[in-house]
C-alpha positions as CSV (number, residue, x, y, z in Angstrom):
1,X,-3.3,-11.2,-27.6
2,X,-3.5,-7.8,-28.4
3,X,-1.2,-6.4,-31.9
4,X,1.0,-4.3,-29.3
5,X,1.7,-7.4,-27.3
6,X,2.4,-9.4,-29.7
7,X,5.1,-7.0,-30.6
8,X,6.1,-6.8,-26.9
9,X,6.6,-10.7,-27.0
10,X,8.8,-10.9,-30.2
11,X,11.3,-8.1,-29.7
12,X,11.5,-9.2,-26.3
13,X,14.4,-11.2,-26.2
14,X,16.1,-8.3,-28.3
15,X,15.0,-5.9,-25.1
16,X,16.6,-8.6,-22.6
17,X,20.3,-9.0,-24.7
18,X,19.9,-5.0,-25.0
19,X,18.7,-4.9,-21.2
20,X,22.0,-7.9,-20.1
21,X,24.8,-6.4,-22.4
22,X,28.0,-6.6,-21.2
23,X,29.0,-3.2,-21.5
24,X,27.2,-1.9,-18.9
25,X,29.7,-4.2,-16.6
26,X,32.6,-2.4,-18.7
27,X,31.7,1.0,-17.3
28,X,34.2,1.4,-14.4
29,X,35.7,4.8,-14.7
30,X,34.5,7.9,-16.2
31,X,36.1,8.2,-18.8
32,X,34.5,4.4,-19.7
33,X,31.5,6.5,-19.0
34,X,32.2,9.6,-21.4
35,X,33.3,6.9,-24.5
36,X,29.2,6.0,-23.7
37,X,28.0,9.5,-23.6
38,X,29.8,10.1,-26.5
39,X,28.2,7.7,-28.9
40,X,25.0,7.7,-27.1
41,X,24.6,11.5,-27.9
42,X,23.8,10.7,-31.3
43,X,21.0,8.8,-29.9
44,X,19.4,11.5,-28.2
45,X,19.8,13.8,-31.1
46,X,18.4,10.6,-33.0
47,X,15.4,10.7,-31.0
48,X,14.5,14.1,-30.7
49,X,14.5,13.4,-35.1
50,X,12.0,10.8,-34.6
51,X,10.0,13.0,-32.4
52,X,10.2,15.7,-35.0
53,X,9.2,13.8,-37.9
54,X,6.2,12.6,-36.3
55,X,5.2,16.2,-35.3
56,X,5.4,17.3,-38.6
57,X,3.4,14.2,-40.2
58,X,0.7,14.0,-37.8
59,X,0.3,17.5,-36.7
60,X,0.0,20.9,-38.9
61,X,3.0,23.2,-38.3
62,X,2.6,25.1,-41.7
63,X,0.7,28.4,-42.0
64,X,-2.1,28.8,-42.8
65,X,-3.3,26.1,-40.0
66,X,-5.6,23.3,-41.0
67,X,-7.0,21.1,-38.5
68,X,-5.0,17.6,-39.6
69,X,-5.3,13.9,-38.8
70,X,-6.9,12.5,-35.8
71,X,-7.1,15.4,-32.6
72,X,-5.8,12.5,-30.2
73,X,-3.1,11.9,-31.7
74,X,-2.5,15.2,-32.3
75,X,-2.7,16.0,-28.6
76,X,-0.5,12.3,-27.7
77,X,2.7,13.9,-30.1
78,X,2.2,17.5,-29.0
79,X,2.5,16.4,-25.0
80,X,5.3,14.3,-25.7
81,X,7.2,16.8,-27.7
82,X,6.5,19.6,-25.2
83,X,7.9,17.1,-22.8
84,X,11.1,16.4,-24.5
85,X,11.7,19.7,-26.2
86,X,11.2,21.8,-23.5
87,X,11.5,20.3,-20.0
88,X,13.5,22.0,-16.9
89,X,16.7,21.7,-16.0
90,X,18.1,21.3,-12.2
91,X,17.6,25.1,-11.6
92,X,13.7,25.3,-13.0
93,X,15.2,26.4,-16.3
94,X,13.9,25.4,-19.9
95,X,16.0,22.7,-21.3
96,X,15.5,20.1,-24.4
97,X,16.4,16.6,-23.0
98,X,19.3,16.9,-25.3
99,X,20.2,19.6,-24.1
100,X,20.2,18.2,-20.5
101,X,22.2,16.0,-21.8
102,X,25.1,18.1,-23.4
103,X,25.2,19.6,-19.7
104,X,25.9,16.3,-18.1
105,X,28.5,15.4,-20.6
106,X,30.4,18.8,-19.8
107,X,30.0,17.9,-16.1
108,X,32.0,14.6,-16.9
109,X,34.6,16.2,-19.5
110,X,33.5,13.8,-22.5
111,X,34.4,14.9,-25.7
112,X,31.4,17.0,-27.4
113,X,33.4,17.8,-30.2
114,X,32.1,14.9,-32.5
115,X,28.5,16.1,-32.0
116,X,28.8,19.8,-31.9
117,X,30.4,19.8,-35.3
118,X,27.6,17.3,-37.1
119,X,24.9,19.9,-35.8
120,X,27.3,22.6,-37.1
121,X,27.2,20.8,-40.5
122,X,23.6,20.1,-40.6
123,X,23.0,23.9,-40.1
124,X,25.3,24.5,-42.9
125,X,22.8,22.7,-45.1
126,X,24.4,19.7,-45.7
127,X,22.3,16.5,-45.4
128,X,22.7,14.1,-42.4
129,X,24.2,11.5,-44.8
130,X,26.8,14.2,-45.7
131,X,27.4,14.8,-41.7
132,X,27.3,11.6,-40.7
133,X,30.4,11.2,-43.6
134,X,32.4,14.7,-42.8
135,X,32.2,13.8,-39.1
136,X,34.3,10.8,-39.7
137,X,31.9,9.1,-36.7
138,X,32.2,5.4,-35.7
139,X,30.2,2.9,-38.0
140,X,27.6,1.6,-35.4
141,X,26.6,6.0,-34.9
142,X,26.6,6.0,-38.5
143,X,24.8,3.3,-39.2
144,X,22.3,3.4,-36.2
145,X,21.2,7.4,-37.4
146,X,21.3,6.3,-41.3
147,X,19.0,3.8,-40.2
148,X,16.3,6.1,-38.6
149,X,16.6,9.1,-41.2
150,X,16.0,6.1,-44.1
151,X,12.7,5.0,-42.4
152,X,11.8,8.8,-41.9
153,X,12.4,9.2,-45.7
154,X,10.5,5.9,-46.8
155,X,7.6,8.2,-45.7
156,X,5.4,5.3,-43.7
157,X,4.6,7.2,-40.1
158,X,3.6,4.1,-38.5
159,X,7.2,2.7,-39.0
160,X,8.7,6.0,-37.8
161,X,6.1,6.0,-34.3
162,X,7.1,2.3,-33.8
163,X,10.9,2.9,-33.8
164,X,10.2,5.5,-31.6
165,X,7.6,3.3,-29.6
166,X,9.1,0.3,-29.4
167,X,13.1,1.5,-29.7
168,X,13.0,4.4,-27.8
169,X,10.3,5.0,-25.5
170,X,8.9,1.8,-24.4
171,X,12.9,1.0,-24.1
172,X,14.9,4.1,-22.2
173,X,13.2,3.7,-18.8
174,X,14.5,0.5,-17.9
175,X,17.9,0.5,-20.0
176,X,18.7,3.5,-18.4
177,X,17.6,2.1,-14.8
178,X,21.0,-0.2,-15.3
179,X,23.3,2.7,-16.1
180,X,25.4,5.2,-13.7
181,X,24.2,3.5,-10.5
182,X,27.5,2.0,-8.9
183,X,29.8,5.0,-10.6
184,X,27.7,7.8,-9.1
185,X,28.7,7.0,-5.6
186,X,32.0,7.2,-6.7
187,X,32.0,10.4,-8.4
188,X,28.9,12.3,-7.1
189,X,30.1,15.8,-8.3
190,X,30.8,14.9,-11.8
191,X,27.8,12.6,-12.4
192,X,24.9,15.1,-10.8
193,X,23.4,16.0,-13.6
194,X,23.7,12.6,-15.5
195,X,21.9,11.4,-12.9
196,X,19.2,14.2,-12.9
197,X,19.0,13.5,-16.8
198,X,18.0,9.6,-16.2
199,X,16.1,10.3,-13.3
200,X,14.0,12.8,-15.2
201,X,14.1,10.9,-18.6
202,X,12.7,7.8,-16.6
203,X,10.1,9.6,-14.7
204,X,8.8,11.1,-18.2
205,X,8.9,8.3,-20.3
206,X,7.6,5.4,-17.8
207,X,5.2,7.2,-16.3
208,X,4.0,9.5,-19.1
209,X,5.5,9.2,-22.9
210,X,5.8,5.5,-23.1
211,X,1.9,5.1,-22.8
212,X,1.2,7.7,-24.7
213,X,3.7,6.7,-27.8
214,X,1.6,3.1,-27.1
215,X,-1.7,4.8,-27.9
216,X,-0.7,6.9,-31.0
217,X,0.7,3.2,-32.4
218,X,-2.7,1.8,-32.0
219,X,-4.3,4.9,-33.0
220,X,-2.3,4.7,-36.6
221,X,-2.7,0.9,-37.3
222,X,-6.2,0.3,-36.3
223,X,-7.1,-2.7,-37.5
224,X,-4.7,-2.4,-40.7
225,X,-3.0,-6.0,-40.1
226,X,-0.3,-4.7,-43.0
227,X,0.9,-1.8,-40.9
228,X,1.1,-3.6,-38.2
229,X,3.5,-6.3,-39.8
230,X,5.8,-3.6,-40.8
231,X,5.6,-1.8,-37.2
232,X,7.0,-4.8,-36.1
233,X,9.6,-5.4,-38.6
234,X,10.5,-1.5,-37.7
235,X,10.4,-2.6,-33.7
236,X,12.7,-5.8,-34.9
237,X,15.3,-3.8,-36.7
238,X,15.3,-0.6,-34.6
239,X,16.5,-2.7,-31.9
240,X,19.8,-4.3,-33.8
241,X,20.7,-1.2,-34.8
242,X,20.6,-0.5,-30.9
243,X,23.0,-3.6,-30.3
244,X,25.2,-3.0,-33.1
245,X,25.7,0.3,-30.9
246,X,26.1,-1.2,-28.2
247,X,28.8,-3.7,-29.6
248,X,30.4,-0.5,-31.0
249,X,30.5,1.0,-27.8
250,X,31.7,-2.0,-26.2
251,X,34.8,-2.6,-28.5
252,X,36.1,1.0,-27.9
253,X,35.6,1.0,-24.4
254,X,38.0,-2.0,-24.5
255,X,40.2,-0.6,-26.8
């Protein structure tokens, strides 16, 4: 068995409780739907972090440019992030997938206070500790971004690709396959560009970035049987941070 697959095989029954939670069946109305969107968001913005961080570690994006690391994975993060950063929008217009999905939280009237004022605070110059504390967020967003910007700092990019691998990429299609399905025939108008959103976020990510995240993993590790122990203690906790999001999600949707 390959080092990937024997990843795949022990966070796998993390994937299936993330995969079976209940609060997908506590999504009934829309406003059930906006209390997701609106801790989700933080996830997205999470991600696009990740993404970032790996850009900057295994890529040059300083002047003068230097050729740096390995030109494959060079190539895998820059296709990924060109993907992410700057995809289209319903109309053929350049959007960020976080922006995409800002748009389809306005279609839906969730609450984008929360977020907008966290970014507003990071471009203040405070710290994402000190926004995640101003913000007055929920605990699970707090500690589910605290979580990601620790192992960024830690400064080990294997760990940072394989929460991004392995609690992110390799995750989103199929989580987001059970999400917005019965509630869209319902409310069609509101949920268009939700549903463009997952629709284009699965097509990108199945058939395109999860692969690719796979190769950069197995292009960092090699045969290094240390980084691949911590990629999957990374995998193993990224995904508890993800139900302990989920559980927070759950509990306000029921209050």
């Amino acid at each position: 068995m390959s080092s990937i697959n024997r990843i795949k095989a022990d966070i796998e029954p993390l994937r299936q409780a993330l995969l079976t939670h209940p609060v997908y069946n506590q999504i009934n109305t829309v406003r059930d739907l906006n209390i997701f969107l609106e801790y989700h968001i933080f996830a997205v913005w999470d991600f696009m972090s990740l993404l970032k961080a790996l850009q900057r570690d295994l890529t040059c994006v300083e002047v003068p440019w230097v050729p740096k690391g390995n030109p494959l994975i060079r190539k895998l993060v820059n296709e990924i992030v060109l993907g992410e950063e700057t995809d289209v929008d319903q109309n053929g217009q350049a959007a960020s997938h976080y922006e995409l999905y800002l748009e389809a939280m306005q279609a839906t009237h969730a609450d984008l206070k929360p977020i907008n004022q966290f970014i507003t605070t990071i471009q203040a110059g405070k710290t994402v500790a000190e926004a995640l504390e101003l913000g007055q967020l929920p605990e699970a967003v707090k500690s589910f971004v605290a979580f990601s910007f620790a192992t960024i700092a830690g400064g080990k990019t294997h760990e940072v690709a394989a929460i991004f691998t392995f609690g992110r990429e390799d995750l989103i299609p199929d989580m987001f396959s059970a999400l917005v399905k019965d509630l869209y025939q319902r409310f069609p108008q509101q949920l268009d560009k939700l549903v463009y959103y997952l629709d284009r976020h699965i097509e990108v990510d199945a058939g395109e970035h999860g692969p690719m995240a796979m190769q950069m993993i197995a292009e960092l590790c090699g045969n290094d049987e240390q980084k691949w122990e911590e990629c999957r203690l990374a995998a193993v906790a990224a995904l508890e941070k993800r139900l302990l999001l989920w559980d927070g999600i759950a509990a306000a949707i029921n209050k």
